[in-house]
C-alpha positions, 0 to 999 in steps of 0.5 A: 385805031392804034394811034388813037389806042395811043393817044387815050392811053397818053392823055389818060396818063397827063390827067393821072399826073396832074390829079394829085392823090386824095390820100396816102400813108407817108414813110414816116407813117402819117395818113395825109388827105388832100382837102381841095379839088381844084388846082389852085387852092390855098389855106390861110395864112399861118395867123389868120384863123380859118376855122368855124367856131364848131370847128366843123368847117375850115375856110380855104381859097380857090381861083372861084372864091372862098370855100369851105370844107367840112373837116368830117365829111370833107363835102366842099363848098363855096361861099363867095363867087369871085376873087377876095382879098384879106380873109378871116374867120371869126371865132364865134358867129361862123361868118367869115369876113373879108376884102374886095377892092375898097370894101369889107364884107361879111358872108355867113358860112352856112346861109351865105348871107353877106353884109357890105361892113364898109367902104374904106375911104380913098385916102386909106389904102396899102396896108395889110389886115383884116383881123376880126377880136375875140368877141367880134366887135371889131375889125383891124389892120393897118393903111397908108395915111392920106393921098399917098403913091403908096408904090416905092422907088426902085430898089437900089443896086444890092437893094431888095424889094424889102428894103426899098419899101421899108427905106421909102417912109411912107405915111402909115396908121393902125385902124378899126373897123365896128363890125355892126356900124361900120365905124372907122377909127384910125390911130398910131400914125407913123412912117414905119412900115406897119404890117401883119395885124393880128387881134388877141385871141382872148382878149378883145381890145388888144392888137399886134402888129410888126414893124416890117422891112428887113428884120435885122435892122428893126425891133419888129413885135409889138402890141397896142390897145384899140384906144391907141394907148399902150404902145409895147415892144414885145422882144428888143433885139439885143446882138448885130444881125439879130433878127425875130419875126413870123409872130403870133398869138397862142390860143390862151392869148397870153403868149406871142410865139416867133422865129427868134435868130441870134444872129440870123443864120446862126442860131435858131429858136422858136420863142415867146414871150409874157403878155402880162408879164413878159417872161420869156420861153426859148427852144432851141431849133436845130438848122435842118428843124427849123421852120418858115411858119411855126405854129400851135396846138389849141391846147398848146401842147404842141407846135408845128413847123413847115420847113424850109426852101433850099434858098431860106434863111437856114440853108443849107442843111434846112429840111423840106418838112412838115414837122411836129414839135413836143416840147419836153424839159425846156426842149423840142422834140421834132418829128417829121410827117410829110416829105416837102422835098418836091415842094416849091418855097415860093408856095409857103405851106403856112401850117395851123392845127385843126381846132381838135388838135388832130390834123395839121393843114397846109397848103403845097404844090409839091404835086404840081397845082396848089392844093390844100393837105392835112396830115394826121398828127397820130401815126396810122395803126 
């Protein structure tokens, strides 16, 4: 009788383990809650928009499918059985659209109703996307162009992942998709990695996408028309070793916000640029403040930051945090709100703001399990 007292009491202690608080005040005395239930469950990425067009729901992932929570009653549920590709919310019809395999689909959140859009022809494969623009009348990313073996050579000694894919040339183009037709329109070929597709948030016919590979030996941020025309570089590195990246668009579409290194390891800024008029804003971030994603308030107010590893760009000395940043007479002042110190990097929390600006989610395994958080921007009275 007592072994098995002993037992119970042994397994009731593992599941306490691995069941990760629903709520709790940090020292910094910001409330965090936890979104998700299952193990396993994953926030966008840091650009791709997540959130209902009432901002009432937030889309996440699970080992299921798609989710989604809804941000006051935080009652969760699925939408899409089955595992998914790239994914992201449109601003206006609360559908949310994303791959699987070869097709691209549309499921409305609340009816769950789903569209196959189109199917991608074979020779259209090894890109990243989706996006979905402003009015959502279109869908983008980029691909390989043509019957290409789209996997590169083995890295070189001293070569990285990175390096060899970006060294390999292969053949590449933008792309769109009409959202009511499935019509297929490519444009831009080119033998540079394209990557990390992103529509404006305002303005529908406007994209922006990275030239990927090692970020020292390319100008990576630029921007283009659905048309094809346009072509624009957004920031020109101007040092040896300078290095900008992690781009996105502020929610007024006239800003492209980056991490900005001159040179890379050394000096850190959280930058943007102009897009009409290419005027350029720098704040300085300090080392252990500097963060792997930063990202913006709706009202564009504040920023974000979700830390970084102790194996990033800026360690040592880098923090394990999520933090918030207000800028104030050209500078950022930086405040902590959830200790990342058990957090695994190799999880990027990806940081966005809710769409009433009140709570940052992120994504992190410092429990265990991936899960997804929000930590509360105001400090808990």
């Amino acid at each position: 009788m007592r072994l098995f007292l002993f037992l119970c009491v042994l397994c009731a202690s593992v599941v306490s383990a691995q069941d990760p608080p629903t709520e709790w005040i940090e020292p910094t005395g910001h409330r965090v809650v936890r979104l998700s239930k299952e193990p396993g469950s994953a926030s966008l990425y840091f650009h791709q928009n997540g959130y209902a067009a009432d901002g009432d729901k937030m889309v996440f992932t699970t080992r299921q499918g798609i989710s989604t929570v809804n941000l006051k009653t935080r009652e969760i549920e699925q939408v899409v059985e089955g595992r998914t590709g790239q994914i992201v919310v449109g601003r206006k019809s609360r559908q949310v659209f994303y791959t699987r395999g070869s097709n691209v689909y549309s499921t409305h959140l609340d009816t769950k109703v789903t569209r196959e859009i189109v199917q991608l022809p074979p020779d259209m494969r090894g890109g990243s996307g989706l996006a979905v623009n402003a009015d959502e009348t279109l869908l983008a990313g980029s691909s390989l162009r043509g019957q290409v073996d789209w996997r590169p050579p083995p890295p070189a000694p001293g070569e990285g992942r990175l390096e060899a894919r970006w060294a390999a040339r292969l053949p590449m183009q933008l792309y769109t998709i009409e959202i009511k037709t499935g019509a297929i329109k490519t444009f831009h070929p080119s033998n540079d990695w394209l990557n990390h597709v992103q529509f404006s948030s305002t303005d529908p016919t406007l994209i922006m996408f990275c030239h990927e590979g090692p970020w020292h030996k390319l100008d990576r941020i630029w921007t283009i028309r659905t048309d094809g025309s346009g072509v624009r570089l957004m920031h020109a590195r101007t040092m040896d070793m300078e290095i900008a990246g992690h781009e996105f668009f502020g929610h007024d579409g006239k800003t492209i916000w980056y991490d900005l290194q001159t040179p890379k390891y050394k000096v850190f800024w959280l930058a943007g640029v102009g897009i009409a008029n290419g005027e350029k804003t720098r704040y300085p971030v300090t080392r252990e403040q500097w963060s792997v994603h930063f990202n913006i308030s709706p009202d564009g107010k504040l920023f974000a930051g979700d830390g970084g590893g102790p194996r990033s760009v800026a360690a040592p000395g880098n923090g394990q945090w999520i933090y918030l940043f207000t800028p104030k007479g050209g500078a950022l002042t930086a405040e902590k709100l959830v200790n990342l110190e058990k957090h695994d990097y190799t999880l990027e929390p990806n940081v966005s703001f809710t769409p009433d600006g009140k709570w940052i989610v992120f994504r992190s395994n410092m429990h265990g399990a991936s899960h997804v958080y929000a930590v509360e921007v105001a400090k808990k009275k």
